[in-house]
N, C-alpha and C positions, 0 to 999 in steps of 0.2 A: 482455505480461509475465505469469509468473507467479509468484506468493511462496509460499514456505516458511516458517511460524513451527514452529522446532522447541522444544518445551516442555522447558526444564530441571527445574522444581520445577511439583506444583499449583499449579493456577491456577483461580478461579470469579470471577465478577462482581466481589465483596467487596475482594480483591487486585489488581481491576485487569486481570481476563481479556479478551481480546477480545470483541467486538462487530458484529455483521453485519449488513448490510441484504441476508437472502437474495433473488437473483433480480436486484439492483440491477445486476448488471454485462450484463443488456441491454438498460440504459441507454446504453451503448457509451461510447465516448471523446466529452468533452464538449471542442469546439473553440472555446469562445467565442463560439459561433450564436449562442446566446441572450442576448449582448450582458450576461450575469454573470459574476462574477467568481467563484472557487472558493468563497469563503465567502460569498457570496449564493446561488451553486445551494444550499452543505450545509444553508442556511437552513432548507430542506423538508424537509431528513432527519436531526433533531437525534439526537446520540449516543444519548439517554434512550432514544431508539423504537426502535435497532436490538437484536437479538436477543443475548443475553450465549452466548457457548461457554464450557462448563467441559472443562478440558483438565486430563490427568493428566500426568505428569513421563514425559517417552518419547513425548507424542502429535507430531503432525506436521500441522498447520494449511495446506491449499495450497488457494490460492485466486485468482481471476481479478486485478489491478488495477482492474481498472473495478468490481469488489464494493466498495461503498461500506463502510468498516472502521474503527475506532477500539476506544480503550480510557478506559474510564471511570480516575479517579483510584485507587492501590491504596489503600485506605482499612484493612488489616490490617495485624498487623503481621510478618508471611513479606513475604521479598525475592520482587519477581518475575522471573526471570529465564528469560531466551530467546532464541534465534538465529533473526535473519531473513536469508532467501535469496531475493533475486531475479533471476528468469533474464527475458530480453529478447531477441528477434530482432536484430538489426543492424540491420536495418530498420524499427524503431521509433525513434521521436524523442519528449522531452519535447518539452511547452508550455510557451511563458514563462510564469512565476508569481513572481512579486516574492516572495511568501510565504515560500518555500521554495528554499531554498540548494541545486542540486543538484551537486553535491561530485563523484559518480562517473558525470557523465556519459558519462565514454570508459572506462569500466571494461571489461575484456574478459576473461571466462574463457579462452574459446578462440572462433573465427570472427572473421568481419571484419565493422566498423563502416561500413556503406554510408555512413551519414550525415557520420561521421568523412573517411571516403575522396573524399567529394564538396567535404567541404570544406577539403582539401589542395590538391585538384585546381584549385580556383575561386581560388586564393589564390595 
């Protein structure tokens, strides 16, 4: 997958900009090997230490999923505001994660959901 954050207003650390662990997405897709759960791996990569982006209103933020990414609290007082875009192969699948709700998992712009299809098929 890839994401698009597109900046509506400035944005710097202060208001709650993005945050990046450059280089971290070839770390690859973390499958549970290592017998952790998503918030024991982030354990080693606290928000505090990844790198803050300042983005001006118009910028366009695209980046791996596997880049490890967060946003500090907006602690100013400007709204932040932004549009995020994520595009996915068909042939990608989440991992189960209690944590996290995922809502659009058969979201489809346009193409076919192999994952989807397989499990029509089995059912």
């Amino acid at each position: 997958m890839i994401a698009a954050v597109i900046f509506l207003r400035d944005t710097d650390d202060e208001s709650g900009g993005f945050r990046v662990y450059p280089g971290s997405h070839k770390l690859g897709r973390k499958e549970n090997s290592s017998g952790l759960n998503p918030s024991e791996f982030l354990q080693n990569y606290p928000l505090e230490g990844a790198t803050p982006v300042a983005a001006n209103r118009g910028d366009v933020l695209f980046f791996s999923y596997f880049t490890l990414h967060g946003s500090m609290p907006n602690r100013s007082d400007r709204i932040r505001k932004t549009v995020l875009v994520q595009l996915y192969s068909g042939r990608d699948y989440l991992l189960p994660n209690k944590e996290v709700n995922h809502v659009d998992e058969y979201l489809m712009l346009r193409g076919w959901n192999y994952h989807m299809s397989r499990e029509r098929a089995s059912s």
